[in-house]
C-alpha positions as a printed Julia matrix, in Angstrom:
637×3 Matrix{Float64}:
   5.05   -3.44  -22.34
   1.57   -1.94  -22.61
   0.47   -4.65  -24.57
   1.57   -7.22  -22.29
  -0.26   -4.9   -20.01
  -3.09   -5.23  -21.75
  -3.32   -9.0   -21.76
  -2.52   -9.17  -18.63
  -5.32   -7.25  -17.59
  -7.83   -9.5   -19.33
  -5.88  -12.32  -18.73
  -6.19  -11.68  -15.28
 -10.01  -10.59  -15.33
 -11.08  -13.52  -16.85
  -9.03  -16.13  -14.36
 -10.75  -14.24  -11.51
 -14.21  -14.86  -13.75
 -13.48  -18.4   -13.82
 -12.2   -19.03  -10.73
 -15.37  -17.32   -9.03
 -17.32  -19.56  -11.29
 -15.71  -22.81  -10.55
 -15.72  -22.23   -6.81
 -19.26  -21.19   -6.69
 -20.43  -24.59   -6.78
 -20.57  -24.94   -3.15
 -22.53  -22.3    -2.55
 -25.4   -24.26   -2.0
 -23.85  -26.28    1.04
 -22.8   -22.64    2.44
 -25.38  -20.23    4.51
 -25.79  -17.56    2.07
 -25.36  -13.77    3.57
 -24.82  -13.63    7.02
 -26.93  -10.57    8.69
 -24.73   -8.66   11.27
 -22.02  -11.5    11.73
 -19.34  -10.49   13.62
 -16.17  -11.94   12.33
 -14.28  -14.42   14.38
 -11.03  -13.4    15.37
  -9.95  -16.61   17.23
  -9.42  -18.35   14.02
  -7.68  -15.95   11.49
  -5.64  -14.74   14.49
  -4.24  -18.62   14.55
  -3.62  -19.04   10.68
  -1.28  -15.79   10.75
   1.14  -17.68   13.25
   1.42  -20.38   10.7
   3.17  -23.44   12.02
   4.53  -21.88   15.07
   1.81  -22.67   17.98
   4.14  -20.42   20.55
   3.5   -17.68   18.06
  -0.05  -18.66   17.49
  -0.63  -18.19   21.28
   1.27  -15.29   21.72
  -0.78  -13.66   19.37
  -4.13  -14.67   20.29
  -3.8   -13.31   23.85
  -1.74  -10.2    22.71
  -5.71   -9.24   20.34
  -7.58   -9.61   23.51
  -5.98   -6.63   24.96
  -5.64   -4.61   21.69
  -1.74   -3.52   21.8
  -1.81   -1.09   24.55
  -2.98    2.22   23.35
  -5.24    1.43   20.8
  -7.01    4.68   19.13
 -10.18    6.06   19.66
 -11.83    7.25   16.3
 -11.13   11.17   16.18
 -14.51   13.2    15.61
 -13.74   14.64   12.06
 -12.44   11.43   10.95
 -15.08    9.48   12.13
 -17.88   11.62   10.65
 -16.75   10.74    7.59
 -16.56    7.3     7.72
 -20.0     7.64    9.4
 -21.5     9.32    6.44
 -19.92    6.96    3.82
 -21.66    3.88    5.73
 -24.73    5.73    5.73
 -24.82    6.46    2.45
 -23.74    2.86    1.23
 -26.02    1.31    3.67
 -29.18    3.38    2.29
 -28.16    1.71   -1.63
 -31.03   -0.39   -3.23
 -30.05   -2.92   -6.28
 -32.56   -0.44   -7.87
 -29.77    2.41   -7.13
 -27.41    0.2    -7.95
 -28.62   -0.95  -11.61
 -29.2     2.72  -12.22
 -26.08    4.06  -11.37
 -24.07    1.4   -13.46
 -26.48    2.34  -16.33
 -25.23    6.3   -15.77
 -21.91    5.7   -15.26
 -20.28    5.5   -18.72
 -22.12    8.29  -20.0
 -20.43   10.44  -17.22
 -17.63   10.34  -19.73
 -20.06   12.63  -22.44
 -18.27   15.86  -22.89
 -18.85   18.86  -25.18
 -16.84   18.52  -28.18
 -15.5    21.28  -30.74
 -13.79   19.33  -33.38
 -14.25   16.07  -34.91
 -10.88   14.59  -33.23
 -13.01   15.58  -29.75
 -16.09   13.85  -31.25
 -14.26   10.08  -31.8
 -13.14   10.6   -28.64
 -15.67   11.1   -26.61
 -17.19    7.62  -28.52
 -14.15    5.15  -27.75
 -14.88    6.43  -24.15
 -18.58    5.89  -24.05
 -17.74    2.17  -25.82
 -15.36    1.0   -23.43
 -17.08    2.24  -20.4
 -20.05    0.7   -22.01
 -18.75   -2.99  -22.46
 -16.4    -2.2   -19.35
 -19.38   -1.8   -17.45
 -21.0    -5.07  -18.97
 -18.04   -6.78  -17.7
 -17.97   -5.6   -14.26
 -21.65   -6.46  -14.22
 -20.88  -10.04  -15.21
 -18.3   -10.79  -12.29
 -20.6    -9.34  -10.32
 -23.54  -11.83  -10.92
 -21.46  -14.19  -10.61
 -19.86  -13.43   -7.12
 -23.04  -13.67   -5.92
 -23.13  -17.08   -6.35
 -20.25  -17.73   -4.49
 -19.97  -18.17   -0.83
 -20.19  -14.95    1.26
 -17.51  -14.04    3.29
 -18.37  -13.51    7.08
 -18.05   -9.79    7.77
 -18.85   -7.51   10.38
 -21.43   -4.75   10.3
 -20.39   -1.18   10.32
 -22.21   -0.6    13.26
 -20.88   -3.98   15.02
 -17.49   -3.6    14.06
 -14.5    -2.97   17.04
 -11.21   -1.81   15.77
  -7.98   -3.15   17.34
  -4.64   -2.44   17.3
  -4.78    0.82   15.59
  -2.69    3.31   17.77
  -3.26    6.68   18.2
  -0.06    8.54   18.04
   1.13   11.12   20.24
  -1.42   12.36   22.44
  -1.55   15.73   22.14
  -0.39   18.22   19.62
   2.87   20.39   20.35
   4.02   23.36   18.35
   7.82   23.45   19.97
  10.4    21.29   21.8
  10.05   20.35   25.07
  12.82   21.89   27.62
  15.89   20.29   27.27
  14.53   18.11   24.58
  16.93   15.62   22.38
  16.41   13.62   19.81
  17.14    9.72   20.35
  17.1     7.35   17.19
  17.51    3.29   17.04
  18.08    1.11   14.0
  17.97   -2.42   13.25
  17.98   -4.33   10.41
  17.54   -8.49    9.97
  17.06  -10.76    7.04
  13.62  -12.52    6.48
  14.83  -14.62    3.88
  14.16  -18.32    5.23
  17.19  -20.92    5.04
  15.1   -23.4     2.73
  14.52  -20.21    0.26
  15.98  -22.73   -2.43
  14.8   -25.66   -1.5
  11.21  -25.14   -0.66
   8.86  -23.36   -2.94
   8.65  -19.61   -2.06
   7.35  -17.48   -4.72
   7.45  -13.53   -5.76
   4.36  -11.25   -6.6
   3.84   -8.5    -8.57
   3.07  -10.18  -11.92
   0.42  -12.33  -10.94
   2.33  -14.31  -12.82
   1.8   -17.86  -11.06
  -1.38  -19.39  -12.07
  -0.13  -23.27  -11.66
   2.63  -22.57   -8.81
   5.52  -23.79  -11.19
   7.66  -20.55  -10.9
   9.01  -21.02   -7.66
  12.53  -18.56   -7.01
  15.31  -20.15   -8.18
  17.75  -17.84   -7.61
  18.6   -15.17   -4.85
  20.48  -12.16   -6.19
  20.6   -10.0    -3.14
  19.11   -9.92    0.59
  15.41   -9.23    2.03
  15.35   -7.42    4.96
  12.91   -5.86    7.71
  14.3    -2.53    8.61
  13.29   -0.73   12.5
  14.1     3.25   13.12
  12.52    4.17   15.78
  12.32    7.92   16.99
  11.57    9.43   20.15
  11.61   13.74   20.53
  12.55   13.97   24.25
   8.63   15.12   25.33
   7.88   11.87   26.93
   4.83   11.44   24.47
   6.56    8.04   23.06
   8.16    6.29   20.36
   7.05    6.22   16.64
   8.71    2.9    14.7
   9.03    3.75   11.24
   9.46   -0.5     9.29
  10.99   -0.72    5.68
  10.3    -4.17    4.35
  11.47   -5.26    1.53
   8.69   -6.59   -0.94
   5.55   -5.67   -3.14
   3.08   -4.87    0.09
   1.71   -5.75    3.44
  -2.5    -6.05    3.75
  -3.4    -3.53    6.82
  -4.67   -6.88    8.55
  -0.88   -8.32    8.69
   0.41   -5.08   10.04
  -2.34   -4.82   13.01
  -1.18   -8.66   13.93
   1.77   -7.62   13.95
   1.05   -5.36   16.65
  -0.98   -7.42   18.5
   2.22   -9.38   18.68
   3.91   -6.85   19.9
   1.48   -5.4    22.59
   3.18   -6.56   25.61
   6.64   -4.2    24.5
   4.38   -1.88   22.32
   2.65   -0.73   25.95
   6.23   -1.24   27.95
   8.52    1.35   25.84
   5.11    3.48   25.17
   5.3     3.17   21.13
   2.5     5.37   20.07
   3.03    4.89   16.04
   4.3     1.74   14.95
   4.36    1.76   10.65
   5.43   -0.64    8.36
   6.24    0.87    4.59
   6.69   -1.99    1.72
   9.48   -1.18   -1.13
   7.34   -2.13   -3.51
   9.69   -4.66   -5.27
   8.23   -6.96   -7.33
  10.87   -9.73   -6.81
  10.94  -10.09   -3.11
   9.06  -13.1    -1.48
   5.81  -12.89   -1.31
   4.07  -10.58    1.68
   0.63   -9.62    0.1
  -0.69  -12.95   -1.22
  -0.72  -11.72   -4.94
   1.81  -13.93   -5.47
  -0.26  -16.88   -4.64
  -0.09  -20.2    -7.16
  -3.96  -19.18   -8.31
  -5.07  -22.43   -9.67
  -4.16  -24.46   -7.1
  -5.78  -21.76   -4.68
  -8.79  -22.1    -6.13
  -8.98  -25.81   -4.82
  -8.54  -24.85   -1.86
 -10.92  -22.32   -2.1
 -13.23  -25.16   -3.19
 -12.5   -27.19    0.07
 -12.78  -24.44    1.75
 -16.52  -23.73    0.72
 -17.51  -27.17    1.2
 -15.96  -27.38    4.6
 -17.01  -23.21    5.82
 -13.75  -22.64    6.69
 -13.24  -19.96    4.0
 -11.73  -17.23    6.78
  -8.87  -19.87    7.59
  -7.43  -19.67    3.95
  -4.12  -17.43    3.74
  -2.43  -16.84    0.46
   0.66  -16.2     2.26
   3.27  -19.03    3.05
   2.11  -19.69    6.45
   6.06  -20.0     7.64
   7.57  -17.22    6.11
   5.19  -14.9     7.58
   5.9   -16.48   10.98
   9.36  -15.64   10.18
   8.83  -12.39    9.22
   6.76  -11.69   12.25
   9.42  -12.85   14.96
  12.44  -11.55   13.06
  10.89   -8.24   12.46
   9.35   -7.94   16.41
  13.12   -8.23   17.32
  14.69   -5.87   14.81
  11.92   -3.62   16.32
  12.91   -4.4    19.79
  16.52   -3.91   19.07
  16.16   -0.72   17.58
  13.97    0.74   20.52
  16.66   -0.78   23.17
  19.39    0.75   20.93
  18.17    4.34   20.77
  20.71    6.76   21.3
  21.03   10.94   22.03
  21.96   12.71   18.58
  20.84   15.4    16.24
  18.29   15.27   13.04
  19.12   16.72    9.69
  16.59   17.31    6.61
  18.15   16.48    2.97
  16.95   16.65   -0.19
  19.34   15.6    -3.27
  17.88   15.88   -7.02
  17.79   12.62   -8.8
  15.14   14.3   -11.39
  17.55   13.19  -14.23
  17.3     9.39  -12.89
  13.39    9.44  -12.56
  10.81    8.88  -15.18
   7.03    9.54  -15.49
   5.31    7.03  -17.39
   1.83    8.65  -17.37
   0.28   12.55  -17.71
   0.19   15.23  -15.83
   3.84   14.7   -15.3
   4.07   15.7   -11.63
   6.63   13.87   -9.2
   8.73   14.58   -6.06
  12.55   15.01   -8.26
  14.36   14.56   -5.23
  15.69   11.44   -2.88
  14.07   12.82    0.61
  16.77   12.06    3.3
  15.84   12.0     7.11
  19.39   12.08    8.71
  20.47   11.44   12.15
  23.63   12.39   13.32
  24.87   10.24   16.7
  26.8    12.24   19.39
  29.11    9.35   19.78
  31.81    9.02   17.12
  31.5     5.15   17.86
  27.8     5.19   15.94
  26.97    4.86   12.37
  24.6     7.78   10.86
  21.14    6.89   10.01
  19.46    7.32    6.92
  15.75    7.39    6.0
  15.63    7.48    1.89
  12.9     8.26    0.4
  11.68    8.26   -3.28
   9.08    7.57   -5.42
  10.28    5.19   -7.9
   9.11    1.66   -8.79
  11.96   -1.07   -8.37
  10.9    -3.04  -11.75
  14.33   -3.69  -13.14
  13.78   -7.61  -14.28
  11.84   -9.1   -16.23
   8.53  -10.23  -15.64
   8.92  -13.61  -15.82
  12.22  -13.46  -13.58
  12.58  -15.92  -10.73
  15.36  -15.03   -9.0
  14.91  -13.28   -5.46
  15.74   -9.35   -5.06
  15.16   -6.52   -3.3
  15.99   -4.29   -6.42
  17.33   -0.58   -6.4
  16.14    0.0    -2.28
  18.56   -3.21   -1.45
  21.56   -0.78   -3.51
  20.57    1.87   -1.94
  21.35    0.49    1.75
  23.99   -1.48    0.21
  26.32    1.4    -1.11
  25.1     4.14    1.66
  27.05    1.58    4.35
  29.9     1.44    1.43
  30.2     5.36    0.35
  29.22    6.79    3.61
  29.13    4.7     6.76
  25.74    4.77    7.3
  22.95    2.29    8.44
  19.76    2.99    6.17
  16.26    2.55    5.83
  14.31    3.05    1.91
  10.73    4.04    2.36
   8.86    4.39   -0.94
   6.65    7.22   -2.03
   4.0     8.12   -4.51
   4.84    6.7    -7.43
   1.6     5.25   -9.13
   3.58    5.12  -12.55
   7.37    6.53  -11.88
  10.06    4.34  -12.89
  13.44    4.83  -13.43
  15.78    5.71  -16.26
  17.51    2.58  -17.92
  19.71    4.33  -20.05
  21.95    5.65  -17.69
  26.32    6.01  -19.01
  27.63    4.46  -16.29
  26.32    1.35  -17.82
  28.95   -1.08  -19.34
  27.66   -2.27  -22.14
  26.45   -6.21  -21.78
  26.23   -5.4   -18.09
  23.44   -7.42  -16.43
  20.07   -6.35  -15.05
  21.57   -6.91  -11.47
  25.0    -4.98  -12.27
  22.3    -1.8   -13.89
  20.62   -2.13  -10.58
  23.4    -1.35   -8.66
  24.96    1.51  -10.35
  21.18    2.74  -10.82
  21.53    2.73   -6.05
  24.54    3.76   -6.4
  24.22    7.28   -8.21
  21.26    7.9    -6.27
  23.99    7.49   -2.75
  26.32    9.23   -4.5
  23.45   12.44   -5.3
  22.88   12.16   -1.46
  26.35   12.27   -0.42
  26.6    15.52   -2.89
  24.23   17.43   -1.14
  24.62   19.75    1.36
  21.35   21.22    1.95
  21.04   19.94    5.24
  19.01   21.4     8.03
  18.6    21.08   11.56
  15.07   19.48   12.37
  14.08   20.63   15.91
  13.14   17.8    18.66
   9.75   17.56   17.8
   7.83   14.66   16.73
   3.75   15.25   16.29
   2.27   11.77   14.6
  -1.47   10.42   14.22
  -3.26    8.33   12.57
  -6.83    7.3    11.6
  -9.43    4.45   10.77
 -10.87    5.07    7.43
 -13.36    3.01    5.37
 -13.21    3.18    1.49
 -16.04    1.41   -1.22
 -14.94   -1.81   -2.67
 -16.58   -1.2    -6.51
 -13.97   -2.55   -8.39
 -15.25   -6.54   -8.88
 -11.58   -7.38   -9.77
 -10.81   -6.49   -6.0
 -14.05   -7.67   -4.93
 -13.19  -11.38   -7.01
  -9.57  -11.09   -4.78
 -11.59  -10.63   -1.32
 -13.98  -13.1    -1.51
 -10.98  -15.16   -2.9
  -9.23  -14.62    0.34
  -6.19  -13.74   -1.92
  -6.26  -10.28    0.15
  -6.99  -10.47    3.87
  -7.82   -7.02    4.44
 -10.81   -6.41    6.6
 -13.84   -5.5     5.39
 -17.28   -4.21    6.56
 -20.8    -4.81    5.42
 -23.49   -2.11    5.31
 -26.09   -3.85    3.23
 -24.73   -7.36    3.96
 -24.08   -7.1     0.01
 -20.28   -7.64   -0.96
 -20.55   -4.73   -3.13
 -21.51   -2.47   -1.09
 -19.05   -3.27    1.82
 -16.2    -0.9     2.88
 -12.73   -1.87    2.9
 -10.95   -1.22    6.72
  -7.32    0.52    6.43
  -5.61    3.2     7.52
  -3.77    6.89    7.58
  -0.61    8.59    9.25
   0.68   11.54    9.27
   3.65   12.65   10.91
   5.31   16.18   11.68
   9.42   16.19   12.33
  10.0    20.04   13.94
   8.97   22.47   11.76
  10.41   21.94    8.45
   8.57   19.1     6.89
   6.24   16.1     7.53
   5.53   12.52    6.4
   1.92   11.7     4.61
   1.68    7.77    5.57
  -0.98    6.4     2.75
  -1.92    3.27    2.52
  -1.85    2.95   -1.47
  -0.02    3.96   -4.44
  -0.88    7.04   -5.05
  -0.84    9.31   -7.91
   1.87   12.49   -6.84
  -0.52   14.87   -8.32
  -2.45   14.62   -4.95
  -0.1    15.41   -3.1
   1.78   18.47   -4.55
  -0.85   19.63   -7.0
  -1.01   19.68  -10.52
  -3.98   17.12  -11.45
  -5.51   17.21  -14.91
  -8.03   20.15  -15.95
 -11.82   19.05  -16.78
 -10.34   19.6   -20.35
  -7.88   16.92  -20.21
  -9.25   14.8   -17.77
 -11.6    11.71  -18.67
 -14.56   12.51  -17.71
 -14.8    15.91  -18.46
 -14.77   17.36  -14.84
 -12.29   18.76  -12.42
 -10.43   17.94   -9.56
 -11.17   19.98   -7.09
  -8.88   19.47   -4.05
  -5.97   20.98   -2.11
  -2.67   18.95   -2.3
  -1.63   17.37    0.72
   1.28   19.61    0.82
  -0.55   22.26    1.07
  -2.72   21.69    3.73
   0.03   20.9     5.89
   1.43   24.02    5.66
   5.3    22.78    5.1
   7.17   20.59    3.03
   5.61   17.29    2.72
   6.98   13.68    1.98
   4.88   10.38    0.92
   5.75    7.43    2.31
   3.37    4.94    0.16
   2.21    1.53    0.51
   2.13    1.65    4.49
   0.84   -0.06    6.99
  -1.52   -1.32    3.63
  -2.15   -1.62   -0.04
  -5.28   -1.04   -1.46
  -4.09   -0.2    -4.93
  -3.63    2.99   -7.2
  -5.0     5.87   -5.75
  -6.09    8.15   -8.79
  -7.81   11.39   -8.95
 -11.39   11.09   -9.36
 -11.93   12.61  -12.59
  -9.35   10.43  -14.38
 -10.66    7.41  -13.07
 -11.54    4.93  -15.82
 -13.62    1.62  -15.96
 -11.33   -0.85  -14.35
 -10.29   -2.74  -18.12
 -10.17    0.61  -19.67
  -6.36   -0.03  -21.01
  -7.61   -3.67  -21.66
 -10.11   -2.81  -24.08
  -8.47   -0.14  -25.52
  -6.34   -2.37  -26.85
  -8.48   -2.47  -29.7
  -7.62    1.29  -31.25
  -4.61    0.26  -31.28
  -1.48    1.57  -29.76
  -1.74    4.51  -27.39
  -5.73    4.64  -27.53
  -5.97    7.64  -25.21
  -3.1     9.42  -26.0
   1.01    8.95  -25.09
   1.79    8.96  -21.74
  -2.13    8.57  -20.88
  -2.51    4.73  -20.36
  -5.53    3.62  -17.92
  -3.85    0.38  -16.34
  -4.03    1.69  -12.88
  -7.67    1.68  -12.68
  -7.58   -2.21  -12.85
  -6.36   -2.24   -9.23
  -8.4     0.91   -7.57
 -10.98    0.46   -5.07
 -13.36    2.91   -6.55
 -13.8     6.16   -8.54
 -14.09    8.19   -5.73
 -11.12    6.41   -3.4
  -9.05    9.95   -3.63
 -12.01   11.9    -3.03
 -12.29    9.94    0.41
  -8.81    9.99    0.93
  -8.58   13.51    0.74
 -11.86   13.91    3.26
  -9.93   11.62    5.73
  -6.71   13.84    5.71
  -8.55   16.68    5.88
 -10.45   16.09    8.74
  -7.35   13.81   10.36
  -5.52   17.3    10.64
  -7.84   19.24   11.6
  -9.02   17.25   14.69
  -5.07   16.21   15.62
  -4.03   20.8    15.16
  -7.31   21.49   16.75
  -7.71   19.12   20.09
């Protein structure tokens, strides 16, 4: 697997090399870097809606008002974002050139033995031709077309909302809690007839692997929650499939607005499963070749914004049939109680990469109806990837979260949600007894759900969670270094926004978001918009001894600056990659090009794949900075 890892990596580099190359041939016919352009929103709006014009409209007038509530940059939060623009607008190519020269010597450590000494020399190589590499793609994106982003200073956010307004450190009088639920299918009727295609092993490059098959269902999943304060409802999404760009998930609330402002939702999130077999909802799955003609038309004509890697009418369809599973589940909220669970599924979890450090446990959110007539609801969290097929598979699934819901409804009655954590490289145990043997990979799936329900049901560690419901969130801005990413965005194979500060693609800053949400007093939700390594958020990160480049990581976990128990839910409301601690951050084909020592270059267990997909070296640092300052202004107002 590592070595398919490995080829995929440069497999994948050098298609984004090419493809950057052949579409930079109308760069001529194409106004070269825009100063201060503000981006249009008129036409991207439009292209989301894909064939439906009602939807198209709908959405258009819903960003002029900026779903009702829309959040004002907190102080804290802001001053950081502040400072990285500063600092990234103040970069010369001389500063530039200099600090790509420095870079792979950062990885120079003392050295006491011989062993340390070889080392420390396959690291200085690979960041050394690692570096030449990135420096390549680079030149050549410069050739190519600029996209046509806003300014730091010019930019106007929309459609982020601000949670609940003020802070509150006990129920209200008389408080209750009142949940809703609703779950629909986004899987189109033509799913067999029409080519729809999975991502997550950018495996597609002449659009000739379209799904074939469809093993289970694909679903968009609503709970939303209310305390009883009056301070509003926070939606909490599960969709099925491998991510959701922050852009799609603040359209989607712009579509909303009107019933966002009417029932008062102050947090609306959407968390992807992370399955790599669902339809495509991040536009990794895209047919590449054929993308990059249109890429090519789309330089010629300047209508590079209007591209969307997406299927146009599956995203329609996932916007309307989501909107009314959120609806339903607002206009469904009922009176009940709330219930904390944790169940230990250590022995069904596995840690593909050091410092072994992972939540053990399936995280349960339970609510408890007080009429008899109403199914329980379940929130189920875990940090595990759902990677069960092959790699090459075409048929259509939801994997181990789909199981999950499935046998919950079976074994206990109850409606439920799966909301993924941090699982950067967790995966799952395959080698489990209950196993027939010649059973297939959808049959191993199932029992693989199924004794992770059946660990739930055997707990009974519940406790009462108080009607109290504190949520924010915040704007943040992270450094696009990585030219693999940067390749994908002026691709248009990503849609996130972005933001210039030089009006030089590398050194614009990525536009996403953060959550964080408090139930009572028992435990709270980090929302990131990633997948993160656990490490940063319970503690545990590599020393400067083990670490790659010799230094240490010196911040808090999450957990413990909330103060409580803490739970993940990863990959919402965006997906900006692997979110890594700084000082094990590699050059982006570091597992590529390690390849060449052979198996297990840097150790068992100490692969550097991730890096290939990570915005920068310093994306936890920031991350970190954000939540830090995120809970200090929300405690502190």
């Amino acid at each position: 697997m590592k070595n398919a890892k490995r080829l995929l990596s440069l497999a994948l580099a050098l298609c984004l090399v090419i493809t950057v190359t052949g579409v930079a041939l109308p760069s001529s016919l194409v106004e070269a870097e825009k100063s201060g352009a503000a981006a249009s929103t008129s036409a991207e709006d439009k292209t989301s809606a894909g064939a439906n014009p009602a939807i198209a409209q709908t959405l258009e007038e819903s960003v002029k008002y900026s779903a009702a509530g829309a959040a004002k940059q907190s102080e804290g939060t802001k001053t950081v974002a502040d400072d990285l623009a500063r600092r990234y607008s103040g970069r010369t190519r001389l500063k530039n050139t200099i600090e790509n020269i420095i870079t792979p010597l950062k990885v120079i450590t003392p050295v006491n033995s011989q062993e340390d000494l070889v080392f420390v020399l396959k690291k200085l190589l690979v960041e050394s031709v690692g570096g030449l590499a990135d420096s390549l793609i680079r030149v050549i994106l410069k050739a190519f077309p600029q996209r046509e982003y806003p300014f730091y200073d010019e930019y106007e956010s929309q459609n982020l909302l601000k949670g609940t307004a003020d802070y509150k450190t006990a129920p209200a009088a008389g408080a209750r809690w009142s949940v809703g639920y609703k779950s629909v299918s986004i899987v189109p009727d033509d799913i067999l007839t029409s080519p729809y295609f999975t991502a997550g092993y950018f495996n597609n490059y002449l659009g000739k692997n379209p799904i074939t098959a469809v093993l289970d269902d694909q679903c968009f999943r609503a709970a939303a929650f209310s305390d009883g304060s009056g301070r509003g409802i926070a939606v909490f999404v599960s969709l099925d499939g491998f991510s959701i760009s922050n852009t799609d998930v603040r359209k989607f609330r712009a579509y909303m607005a009107d019933f966002i402002r009417e029932k008062n939702i102050v947090s609306l999130n959407i968390t992807a499963s992370h399955s790599h077999y669902c339809i495509d909802t991040s536009g990794l799955g895209v047919s590449l070749l054929p993308f990059m003609g249109e890429n090519l038309l789309a330089g010629l004509t300047g209508n590079m914004d209007e591209l969307q890697s997406t299927n146009k009418k599956f995203m329609d369809g996932l916007f309307t049939r989501g909107a009314q599973a959120v609806k339903d589940a607002v206009n469904g909220m009922e009176t009940g109680s709330l219930y904390f669970r944790t169940a230990d599924i250590e022995h069904l979890i596995s840690d593909k990469h050091t410092p072994i450090v992972f939540d053990p446990n399936a995280n349960v959110i339970r609510f408890v109806p007080d009429s008899e007539n109403s199914a329980e609801i379940w929130l189920v969290n875990a940090g595990i990837h759902p990677t069960g097929y092959p790699r090459e598979s075409t048929e259509m699934s939801s994997e181990f979260p789909y199981a999950i819901v499935k046998y919950a409804k079976e074994l206990a009655g109850a409606d439920v949600a799966f909301y993924q954590g941090a699982q950067n490289e967790i995966s799952k145990y395959d080698d489990l007894p209950e196993v027939p043997e010649g059973a297939s990979d959808f049959d191993r799936i199932q029992i693989y759900g199924r004794k992770i329900v059946e660990c739930i049901i055997a707990s009974s560690n519940d406790v009462e969670v108080e009607p109290l419901l504190n949520v924010t969130h915040a704007e943040t801005f992270f450094p696009i270094q990585n030219p693999i990413l940067m390749a994908a965005a002026k691709l248009n194979l990503l849609n996130n926004t972005c933001v210039h500060t030089t009006g030089r693609l590398e050194d614009a800053l990525l536009v996403t978001e953060l959550g964080y949400a408090e139930f009572g007093t028992k435990f709270a939700i980090a929302m990131v918009p990633g997948e993160m390594c656990p490490e940063i958020a319970w503690g545990g990160a590599k020393t400067a001894a083990e670490s790659w480049n010799g230094t240490d990581w010196l911040y808090p976990s999450m957990q413990e600056l909330a103060g409580r128990k803490l739970i993940v839910f990863g990959l919402t409301n965006d997906q900006i990659g692997y979110i890594i601690p700084d000082n094990e951050v590699a050059t982006p084909l570091a597992d590529a090009l390690g390849g060449m020592f052979g198996k297990h270059p840097y150790g068992e267990k100490n692969s550097h794949y991730p890096e290939m997909l990570t915005t920068s070296r310093k994306a936890a640092s920031y991350l970190m900075q954000y939540f830090t300052a995120m809970l200090a202004d929300f405690k502190n107002d």
